[in-house]
N, C-alpha and C positions, 0 to 999 in steps of 0.2 A: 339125717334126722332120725332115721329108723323107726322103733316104735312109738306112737305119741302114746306117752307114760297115763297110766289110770289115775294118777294123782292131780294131773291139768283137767281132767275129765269133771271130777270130783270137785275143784278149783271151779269151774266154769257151774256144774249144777248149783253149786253156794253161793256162786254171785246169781243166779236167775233166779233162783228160789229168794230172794231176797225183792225182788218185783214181781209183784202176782202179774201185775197187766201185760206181763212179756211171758207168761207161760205159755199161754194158747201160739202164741208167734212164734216162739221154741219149740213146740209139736210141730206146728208147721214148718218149719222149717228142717225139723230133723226128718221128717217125712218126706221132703221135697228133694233131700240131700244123701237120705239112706239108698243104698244100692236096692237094687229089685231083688228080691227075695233073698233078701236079705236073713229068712230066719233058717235057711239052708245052709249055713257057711259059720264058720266061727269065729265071733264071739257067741253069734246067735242074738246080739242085737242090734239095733236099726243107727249104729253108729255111721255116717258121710265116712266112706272110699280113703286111706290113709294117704295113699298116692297120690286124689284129688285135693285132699287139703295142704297136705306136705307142697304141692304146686300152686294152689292160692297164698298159703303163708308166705312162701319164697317170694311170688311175686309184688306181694304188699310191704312185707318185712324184710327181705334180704333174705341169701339160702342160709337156714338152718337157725331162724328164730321162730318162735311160735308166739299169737296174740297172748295177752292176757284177759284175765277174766270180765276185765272193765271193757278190754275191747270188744269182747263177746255182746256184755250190754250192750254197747253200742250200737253196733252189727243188728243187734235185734230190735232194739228201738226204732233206728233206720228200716228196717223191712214192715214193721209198725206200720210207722208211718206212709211206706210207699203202699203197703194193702190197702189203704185204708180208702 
C-alpha cells in the first residue's frame, strides 16, 4: 500500500466537514489514534501510525484497499454513538 496518498486525506476531511456533529468525534478520535509525540516526527501532524491503519484496512478490506470517505463517516458515527 505504501504511502496513504494526501488526496484520500483531503477526501476524508470533505466528507467530515460536511457533518458538523462528527467534528468533535473526528478530534477525538484523531487524538486517540495519533502516535505520542507526535509533533517530533514528520509530517509533524497528529495523523493515526500508517502501519497501524495500512493493518486495520487490510483486515477489514482485504490487503491493499483503503475505506472510503463514506466509510469514514460511518466509522465516526458509530464511535458517536458508542461515546455517548
Amino acid at each position: 500500500m505504501g504511502r496513504i496518498a494526501a488526496t484520500f486525506w483531503m477526501r476524508v476531511v470533505l466528507a467530515v466537514a460536511r457533518h458538523p456533529r462528527l467534528w468533535a468525534t473526528a478530534l477525538v478520535q484523531l487524538h486517540r489514534l495519533a502516535p505520542s509525540r507526535w509533533w517530533r516526527r514528520p509530517p509533524f501532524v497528529p495523523v493515526p501510525d500508517r502501519r497501524y491503519l495500512e493493518f486495520r484496512w487490510a483486515t477489514a478490506y482485504g490487503a491493499g484497499r483503503t475505506p472510503t470517505p463514506v466509510d469514514v463517516v460511518a466509522y465516526l458515527e458509530w464511535c458517536r454513538e458508542r461515546d455517548r
